[in-house]
C-alpha positions as CSV (number, residue, x, y, z in Angstrom):
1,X,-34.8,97.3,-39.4
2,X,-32.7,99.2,-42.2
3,X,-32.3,97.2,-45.7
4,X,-29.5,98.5,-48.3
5,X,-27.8,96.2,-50.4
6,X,-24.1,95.3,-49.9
7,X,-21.7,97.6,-50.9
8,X,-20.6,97.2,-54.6
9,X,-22.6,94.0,-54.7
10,X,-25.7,95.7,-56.6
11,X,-27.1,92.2,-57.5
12,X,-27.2,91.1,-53.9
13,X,-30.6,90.6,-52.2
14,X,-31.3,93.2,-49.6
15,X,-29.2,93.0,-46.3
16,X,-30.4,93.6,-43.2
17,X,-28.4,95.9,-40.8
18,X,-29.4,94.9,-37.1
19,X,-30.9,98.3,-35.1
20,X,-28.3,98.3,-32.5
21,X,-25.4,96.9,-34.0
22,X,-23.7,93.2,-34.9
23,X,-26.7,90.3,-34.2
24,X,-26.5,88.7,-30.9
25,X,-27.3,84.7,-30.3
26,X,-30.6,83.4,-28.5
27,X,-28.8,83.5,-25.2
28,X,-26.9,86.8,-25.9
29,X,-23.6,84.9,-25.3
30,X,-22.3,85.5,-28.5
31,X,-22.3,88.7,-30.3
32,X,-21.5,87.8,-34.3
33,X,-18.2,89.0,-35.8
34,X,-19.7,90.7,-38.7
35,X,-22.7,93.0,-39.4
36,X,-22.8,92.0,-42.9
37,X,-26.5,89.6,-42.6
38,X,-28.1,88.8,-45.8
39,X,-31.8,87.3,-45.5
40,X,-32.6,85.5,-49.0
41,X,-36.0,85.2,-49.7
42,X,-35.9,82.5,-52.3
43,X,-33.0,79.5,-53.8
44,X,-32.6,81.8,-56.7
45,X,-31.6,84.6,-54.1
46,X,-29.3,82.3,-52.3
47,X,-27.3,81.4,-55.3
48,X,-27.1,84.8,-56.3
49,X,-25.2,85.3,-52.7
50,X,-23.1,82.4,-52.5
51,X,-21.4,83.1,-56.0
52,X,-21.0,86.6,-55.6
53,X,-19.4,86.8,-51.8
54,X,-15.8,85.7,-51.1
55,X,-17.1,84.0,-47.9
56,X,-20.0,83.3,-45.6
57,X,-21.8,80.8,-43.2
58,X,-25.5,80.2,-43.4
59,X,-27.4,81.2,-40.0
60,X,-30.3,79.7,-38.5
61,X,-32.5,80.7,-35.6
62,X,-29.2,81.8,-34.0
63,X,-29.8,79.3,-31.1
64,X,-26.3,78.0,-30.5
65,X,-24.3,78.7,-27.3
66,X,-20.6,78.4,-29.6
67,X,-19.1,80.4,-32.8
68,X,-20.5,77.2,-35.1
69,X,-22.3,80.1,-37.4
70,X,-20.4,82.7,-36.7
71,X,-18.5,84.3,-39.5
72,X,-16.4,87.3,-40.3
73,X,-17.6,87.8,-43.6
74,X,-21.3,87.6,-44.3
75,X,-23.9,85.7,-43.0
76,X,-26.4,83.8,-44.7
77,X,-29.5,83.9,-42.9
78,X,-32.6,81.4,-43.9
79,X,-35.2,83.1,-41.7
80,X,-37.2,83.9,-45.0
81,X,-36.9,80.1,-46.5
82,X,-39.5,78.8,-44.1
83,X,-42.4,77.5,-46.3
84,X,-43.9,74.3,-46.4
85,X,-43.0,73.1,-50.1
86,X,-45.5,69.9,-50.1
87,X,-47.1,67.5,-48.3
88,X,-46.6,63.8,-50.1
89,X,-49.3,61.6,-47.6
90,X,-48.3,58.3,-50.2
91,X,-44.9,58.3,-49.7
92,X,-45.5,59.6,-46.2
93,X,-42.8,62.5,-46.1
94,X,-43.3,66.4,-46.1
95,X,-41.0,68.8,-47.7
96,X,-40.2,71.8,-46.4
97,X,-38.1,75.0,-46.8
98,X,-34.8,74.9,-44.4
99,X,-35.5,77.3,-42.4
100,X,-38.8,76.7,-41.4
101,X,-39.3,76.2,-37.2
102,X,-40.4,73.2,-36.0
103,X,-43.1,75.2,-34.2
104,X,-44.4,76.7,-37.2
105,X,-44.1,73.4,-39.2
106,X,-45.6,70.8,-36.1
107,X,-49.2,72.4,-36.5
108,X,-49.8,72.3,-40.4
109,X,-49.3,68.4,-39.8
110,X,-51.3,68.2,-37.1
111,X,-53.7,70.0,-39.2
112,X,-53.4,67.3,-41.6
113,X,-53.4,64.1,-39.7
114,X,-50.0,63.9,-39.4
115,X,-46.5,64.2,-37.1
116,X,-42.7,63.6,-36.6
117,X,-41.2,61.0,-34.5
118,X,-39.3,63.4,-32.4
119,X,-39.3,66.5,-31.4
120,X,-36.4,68.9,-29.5
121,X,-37.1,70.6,-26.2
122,X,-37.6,74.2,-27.6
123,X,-40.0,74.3,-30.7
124,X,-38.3,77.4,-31.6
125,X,-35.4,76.0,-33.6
126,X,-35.3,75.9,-37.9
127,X,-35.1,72.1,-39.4
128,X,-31.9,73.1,-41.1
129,X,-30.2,74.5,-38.0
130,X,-31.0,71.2,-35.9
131,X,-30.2,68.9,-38.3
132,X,-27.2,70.0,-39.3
133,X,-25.8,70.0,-35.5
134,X,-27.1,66.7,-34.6
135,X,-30.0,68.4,-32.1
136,X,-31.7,65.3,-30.8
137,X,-35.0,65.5,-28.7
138,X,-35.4,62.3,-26.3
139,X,-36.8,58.6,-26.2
140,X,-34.3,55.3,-25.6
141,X,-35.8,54.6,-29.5
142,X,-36.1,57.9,-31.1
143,X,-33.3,59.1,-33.0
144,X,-32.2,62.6,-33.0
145,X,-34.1,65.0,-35.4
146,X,-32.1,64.3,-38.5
147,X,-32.7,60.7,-38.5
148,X,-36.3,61.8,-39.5
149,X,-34.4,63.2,-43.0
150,X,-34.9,61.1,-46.3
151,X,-33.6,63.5,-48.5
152,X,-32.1,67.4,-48.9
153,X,-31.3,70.1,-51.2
154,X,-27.9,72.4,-50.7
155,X,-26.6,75.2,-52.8
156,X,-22.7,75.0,-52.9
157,X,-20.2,78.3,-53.0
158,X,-20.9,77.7,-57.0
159,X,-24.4,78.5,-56.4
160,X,-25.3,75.3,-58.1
161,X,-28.1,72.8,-56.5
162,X,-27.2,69.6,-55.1
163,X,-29.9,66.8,-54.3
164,X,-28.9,64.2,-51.6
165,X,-31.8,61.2,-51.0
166,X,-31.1,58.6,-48.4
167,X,-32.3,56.1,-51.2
168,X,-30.1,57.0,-54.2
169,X,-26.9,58.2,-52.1
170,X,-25.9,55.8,-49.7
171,X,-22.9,56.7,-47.4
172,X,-22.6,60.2,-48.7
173,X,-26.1,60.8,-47.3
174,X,-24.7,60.2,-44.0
175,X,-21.5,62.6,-44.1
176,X,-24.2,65.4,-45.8
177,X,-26.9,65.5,-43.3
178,X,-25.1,66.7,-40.0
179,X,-22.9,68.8,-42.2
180,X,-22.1,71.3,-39.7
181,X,-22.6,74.0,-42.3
182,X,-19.4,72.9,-44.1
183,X,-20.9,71.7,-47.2
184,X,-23.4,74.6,-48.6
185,X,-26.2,76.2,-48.1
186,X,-29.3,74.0,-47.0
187,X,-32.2,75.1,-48.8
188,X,-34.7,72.6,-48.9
189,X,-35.6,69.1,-46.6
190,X,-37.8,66.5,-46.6
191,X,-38.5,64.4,-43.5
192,X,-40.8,61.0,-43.2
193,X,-44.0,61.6,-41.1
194,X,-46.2,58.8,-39.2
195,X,-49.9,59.1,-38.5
196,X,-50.5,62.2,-35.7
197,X,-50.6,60.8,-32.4
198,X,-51.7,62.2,-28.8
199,X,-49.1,62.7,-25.6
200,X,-49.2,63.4,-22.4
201,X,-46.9,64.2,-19.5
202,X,-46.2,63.2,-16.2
203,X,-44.0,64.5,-13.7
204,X,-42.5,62.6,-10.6
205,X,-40.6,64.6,-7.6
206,X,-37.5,63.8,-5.7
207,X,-36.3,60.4,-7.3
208,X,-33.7,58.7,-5.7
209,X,-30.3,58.6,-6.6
210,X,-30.0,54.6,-5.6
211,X,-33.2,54.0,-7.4
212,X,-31.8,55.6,-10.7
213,X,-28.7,53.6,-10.3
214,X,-30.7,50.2,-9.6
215,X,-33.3,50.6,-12.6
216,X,-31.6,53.3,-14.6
217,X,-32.9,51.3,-17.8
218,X,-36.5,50.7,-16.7
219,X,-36.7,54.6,-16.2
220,X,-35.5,55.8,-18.8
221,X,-37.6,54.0,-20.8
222,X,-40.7,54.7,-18.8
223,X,-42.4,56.4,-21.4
224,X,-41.8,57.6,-24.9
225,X,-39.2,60.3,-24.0
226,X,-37.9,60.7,-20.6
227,X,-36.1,63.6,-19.3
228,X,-33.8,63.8,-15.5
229,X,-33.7,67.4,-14.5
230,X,-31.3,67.7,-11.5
231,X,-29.2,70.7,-10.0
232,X,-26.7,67.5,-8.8
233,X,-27.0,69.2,-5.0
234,X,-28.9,66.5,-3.0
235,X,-29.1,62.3,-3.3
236,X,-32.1,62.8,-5.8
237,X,-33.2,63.9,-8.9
238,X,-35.5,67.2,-8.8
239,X,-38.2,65.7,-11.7
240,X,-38.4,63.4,-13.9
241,X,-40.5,64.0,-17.1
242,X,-42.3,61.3,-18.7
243,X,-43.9,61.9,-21.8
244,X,-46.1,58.7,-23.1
245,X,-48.3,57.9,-26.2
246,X,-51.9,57.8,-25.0
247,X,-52.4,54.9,-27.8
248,X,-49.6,52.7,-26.1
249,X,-49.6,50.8,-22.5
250,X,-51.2,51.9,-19.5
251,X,-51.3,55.1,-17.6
252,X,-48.4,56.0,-15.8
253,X,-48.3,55.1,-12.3
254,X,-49.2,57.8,-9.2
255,X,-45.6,56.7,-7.8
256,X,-42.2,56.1,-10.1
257,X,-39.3,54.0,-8.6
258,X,-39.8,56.1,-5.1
259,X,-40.2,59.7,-7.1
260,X,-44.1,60.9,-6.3
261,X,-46.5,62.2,-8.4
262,X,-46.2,66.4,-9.1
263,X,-49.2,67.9,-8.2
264,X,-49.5,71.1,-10.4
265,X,-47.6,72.2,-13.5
266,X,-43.6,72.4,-12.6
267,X,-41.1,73.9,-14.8
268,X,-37.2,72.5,-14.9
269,X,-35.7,75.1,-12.6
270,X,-38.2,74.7,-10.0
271,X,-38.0,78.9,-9.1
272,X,-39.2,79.7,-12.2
273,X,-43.5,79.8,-13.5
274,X,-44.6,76.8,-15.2
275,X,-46.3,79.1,-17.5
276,X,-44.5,78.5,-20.4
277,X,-43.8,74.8,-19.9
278,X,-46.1,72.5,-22.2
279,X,-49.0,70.5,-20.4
280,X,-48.5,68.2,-17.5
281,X,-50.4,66.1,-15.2
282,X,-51.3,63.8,-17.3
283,X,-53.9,65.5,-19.8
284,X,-53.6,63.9,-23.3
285,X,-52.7,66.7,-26.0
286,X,-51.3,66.7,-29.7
287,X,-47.5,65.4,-30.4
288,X,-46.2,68.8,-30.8
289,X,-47.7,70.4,-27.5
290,X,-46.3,67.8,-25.4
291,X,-42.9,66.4,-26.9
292,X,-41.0,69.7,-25.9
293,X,-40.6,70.9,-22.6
294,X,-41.5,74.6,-23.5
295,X,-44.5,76.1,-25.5
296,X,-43.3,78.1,-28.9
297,X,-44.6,81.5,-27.6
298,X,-42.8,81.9,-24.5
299,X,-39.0,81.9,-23.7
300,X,-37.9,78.4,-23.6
301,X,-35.3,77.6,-20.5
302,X,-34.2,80.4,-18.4
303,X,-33.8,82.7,-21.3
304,X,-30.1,84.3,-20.4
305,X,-27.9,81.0,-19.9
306,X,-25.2,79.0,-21.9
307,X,-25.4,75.6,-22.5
308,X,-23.3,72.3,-22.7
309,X,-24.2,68.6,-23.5
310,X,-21.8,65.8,-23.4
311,X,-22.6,62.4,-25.0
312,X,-22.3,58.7,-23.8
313,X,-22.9,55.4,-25.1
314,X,-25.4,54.3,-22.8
315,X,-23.7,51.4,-21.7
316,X,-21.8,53.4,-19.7
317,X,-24.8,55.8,-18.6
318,X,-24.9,54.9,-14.7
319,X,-21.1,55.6,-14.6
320,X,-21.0,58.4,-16.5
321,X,-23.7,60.2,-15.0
322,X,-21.8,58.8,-11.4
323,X,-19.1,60.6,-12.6
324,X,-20.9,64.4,-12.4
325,X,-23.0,63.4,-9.0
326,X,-19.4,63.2,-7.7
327,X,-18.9,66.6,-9.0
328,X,-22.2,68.2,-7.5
329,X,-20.5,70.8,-5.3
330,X,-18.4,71.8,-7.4
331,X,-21.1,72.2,-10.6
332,X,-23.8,73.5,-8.3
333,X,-23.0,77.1,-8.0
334,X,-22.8,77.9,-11.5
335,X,-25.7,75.6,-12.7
336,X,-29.7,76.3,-13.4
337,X,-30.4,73.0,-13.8
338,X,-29.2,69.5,-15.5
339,X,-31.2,67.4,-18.0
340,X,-30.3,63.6,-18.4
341,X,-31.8,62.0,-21.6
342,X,-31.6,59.0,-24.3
343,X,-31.5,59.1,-28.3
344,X,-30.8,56.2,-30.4
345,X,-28.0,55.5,-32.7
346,X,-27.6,57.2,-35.8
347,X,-25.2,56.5,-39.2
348,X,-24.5,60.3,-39.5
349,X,-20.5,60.6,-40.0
350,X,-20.9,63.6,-38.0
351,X,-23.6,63.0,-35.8
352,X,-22.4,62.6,-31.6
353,X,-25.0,59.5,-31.7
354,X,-23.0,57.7,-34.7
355,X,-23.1,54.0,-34.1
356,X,-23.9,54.3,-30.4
357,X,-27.1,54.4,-28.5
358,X,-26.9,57.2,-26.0
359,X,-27.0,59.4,-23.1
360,X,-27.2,63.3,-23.2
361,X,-26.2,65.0,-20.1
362,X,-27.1,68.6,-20.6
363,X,-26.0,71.2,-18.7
364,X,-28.1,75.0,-18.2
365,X,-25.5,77.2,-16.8
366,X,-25.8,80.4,-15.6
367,X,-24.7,83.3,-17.8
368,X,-20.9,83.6,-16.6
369,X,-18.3,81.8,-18.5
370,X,-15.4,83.0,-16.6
371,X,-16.3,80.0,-14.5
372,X,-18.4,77.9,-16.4
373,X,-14.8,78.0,-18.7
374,X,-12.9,76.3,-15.5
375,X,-15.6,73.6,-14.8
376,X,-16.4,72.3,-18.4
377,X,-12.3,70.9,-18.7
378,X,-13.4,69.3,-15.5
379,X,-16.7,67.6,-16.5
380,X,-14.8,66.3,-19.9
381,X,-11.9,65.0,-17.8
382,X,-14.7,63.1,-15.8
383,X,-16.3,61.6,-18.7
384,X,-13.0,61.1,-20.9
385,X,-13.5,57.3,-20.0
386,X,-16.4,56.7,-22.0
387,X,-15.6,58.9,-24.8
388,X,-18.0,61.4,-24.4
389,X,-18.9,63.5,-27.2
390,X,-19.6,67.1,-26.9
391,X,-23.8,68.8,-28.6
392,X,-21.8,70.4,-31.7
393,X,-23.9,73.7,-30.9
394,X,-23.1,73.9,-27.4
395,X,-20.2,75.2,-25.1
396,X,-17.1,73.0,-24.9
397,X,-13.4,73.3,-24.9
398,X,-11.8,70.0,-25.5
399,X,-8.7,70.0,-27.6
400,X,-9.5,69.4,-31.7
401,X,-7.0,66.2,-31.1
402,X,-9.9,64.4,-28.5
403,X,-12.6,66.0,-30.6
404,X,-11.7,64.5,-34.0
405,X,-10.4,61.0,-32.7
406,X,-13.8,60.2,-31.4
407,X,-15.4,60.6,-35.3
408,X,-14.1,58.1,-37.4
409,X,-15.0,59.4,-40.5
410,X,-13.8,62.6,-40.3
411,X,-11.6,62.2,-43.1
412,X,-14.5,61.4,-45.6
413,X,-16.1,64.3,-44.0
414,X,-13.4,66.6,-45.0
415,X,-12.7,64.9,-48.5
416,X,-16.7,65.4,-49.0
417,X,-16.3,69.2,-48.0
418,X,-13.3,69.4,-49.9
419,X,-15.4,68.3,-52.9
420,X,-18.6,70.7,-52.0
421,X,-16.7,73.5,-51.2
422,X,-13.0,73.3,-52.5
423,X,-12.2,77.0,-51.6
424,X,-13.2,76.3,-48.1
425,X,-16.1,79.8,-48.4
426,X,-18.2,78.0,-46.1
427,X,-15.3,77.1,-43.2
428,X,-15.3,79.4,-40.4
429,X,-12.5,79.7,-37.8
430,X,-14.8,77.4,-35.7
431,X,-14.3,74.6,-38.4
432,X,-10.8,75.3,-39.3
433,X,-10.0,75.1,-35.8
434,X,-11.9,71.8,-35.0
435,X,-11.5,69.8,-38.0
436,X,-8.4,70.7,-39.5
């Protein structure tokens, strides 16, 4: 890959001009809207960039399905910024670079005795990226991967450092952690860790539907994190994945609610290899090779797909996820699979969890959005009654009227960006168009 510097920017750090054009997402969905990609490789190069370029959004591990980081201007990537900073075992807490993977960062605490409470389904994802979209992970009393966040570091359009702690800012920590890149530049995270702990996974066949109607709390707390995979075509679920601590309760049972036992290694979308799933049947192995679905050397998913995620208080789980099993026919065609899973409330201003305990229903589509465009109004129009919020990285196209009514503190949100970032160098048309 070529470097120059940016035209007429000599003090720039190098730029990094993809091989075969503008940089494509993860899925290959979304082609960016600018060629213009800086990778700093240090704060000091970061806020050399902000105060020098007109405008710009920072870019993670370029795993959203939506235009969320896309700019027209630069892009700020933080693929270099992903150093572990230092490892504080009093205070319990590890600080880390933001773009650091979760996969790269999950074995060093291992290594030391130590893990995180939650973990997405990909390990492949930066810290920055995920908590700054709300990306959750599962478990009926795990919160979503920024509830982990005690305190973070952002450099605003100024290029000057801001420090945020949950313990000295209050209610402006909240509207600055899931700050959908609007507010600067995150450059530095630290996240509480808990004593490493071991896993394993079991996976049940062919629940019923009736069953998960008539117990849908009992099984979705079955284990530490649960996850429903379902392609919504018969009156079952295709799996269900239960991932346990092996220092809590008993071993899980050879039969759950009328689902059966698997009997090898099974991966989401039943066609495809297990091969780079994480460990099943049972065996007890570290947090971090167990809590996501998919190992961090292989392609996670299907690899070429687009994704959507709608969320539900989970009061109104059973009806909510009613409301797509009526729908099945008409999702089926288009679909690789369905995930159904809990996170816990959150304070996050932004965050799709704010105030609510709640039920993710994820969608895996296949790559054609000519039609996945006509069923997602359809699916929103389904769960409109119990307000569903849509995953901030994924595909959706409810009006910015629905979006913003269902976040009550949008305004602070806006006044806080105002504050950050008066001249708006961080909003992208995704943002304008959303928010304001």
């Amino acid at each position: 890959m070529s470097s120059a510097a940016a035209a007429g920017s000599a003090m720039l750090p190098v730029m990094d001009q993809p091989q075969d054009g503008r940089l494509k997402n993860w899925a290959g969905n979304i082609e960016y809207s600018t060629s213009q990609v800086h990778y700093p490789r240090s704060v000091e190069e970061v806020q050399t960039m902000v105060k020098q370029l007109p405008k710009y959004r920072a870019l993670g591990t370029r795993h959203c399905f939506n235009r969320i980081a896309d700019s027209n201007a630069h892009l700020i990537s933080t693929r270099d910024l992903n150093k572990v900073i230092s490892l504080d075992t009093a205070a319990g807490t590890v600080t880390v670079e933001g773009g650091i993977k979760y996969g790269e960062l999950a074995p060093y605490l291992d290594e030391h005795g130590f893990a995180l409470h939650n973990l997405a389904s990909l390990p492949h994802i930066s810290v920055a990226g995920s908590i700054t979209t709300a990306t959750h992970g599962s478990g009926v009393h795990n919160g979503n991967l920024a509830t982990a966040v005690t305190a973070l570091e952002l450099v605003t359009p100024t290029g000057e450092i801001k420090q945020f702690s949950k313990e000295k800012d209050g209610e402006t920590f909240n509207g600055v952690v899931v700050g959908l890149g609007a507010l600067g530049i995150i450059t530095k995270v630290t996240l509480a860790i808990q004593p490493r702990y071991l896993i394993r996974q079991n996976v049940y066949e062919h629940l019923p539907l009736e069953q998960l109607k008539a117990s849908f709390g009992k099984i979705m707390s079955a284990g530490y994190s649960v996850s429903l995979f379902t392609d919504w075509t018969t009156d079952s679920i295709n799996e269900v994945w239960v991932k346990s601590r092996a220092d809590q309760g008993t071993p899980p049972p050879t039969e759950l609610y009328g689902a059966t036992a698997a009997t090898k290694n099974l991966h989401p979308i039943a066609a495809n290899s297990a091969e780079n799933c994480t460990e099943q049947m049972g065996v007890p192995g570290p947090w971090h090779e167990r809590l996501p679905h998919f190992k961090m050397g292989f392609t996670p998913s299907n690899g070429e797909e687009l994704q959507a995620e709608y969320f539900v208080p989970i009061h109104h789980g059973v009806e909510a996820f009613s409301a797509i099993a009526r729908l099945g026919r008409q999702i089926s065609p288009h679909l690789f699979i369905s995930e159904i899973r809990t996170i816990a409330a959150d304070q996050f201003w932004m965050s799709p969890c704010r105030n609510q305990d709640s039920l993710a229903i994820h969608f895996t589509w296949k790559p054609d959005w000519p039609a996945v465009s006509k069923v997602l109004p359809v699916i929103e129009k389904e769960l409109a009654p119990f307000n569903a919020r849509p995953h901030w990285g994924k595909l959706f196209t409810m009006p910015p009227s629905t979006l913003q009514h269902h976040y009550e503190k949008l305004k602070d949100f806006k006044q806080l960006a105002a504050t950050l970032d008066p001249q708006g160098k961080f909003r992208n048309e995704f943002i304008a168009h959303l928010l304001y």
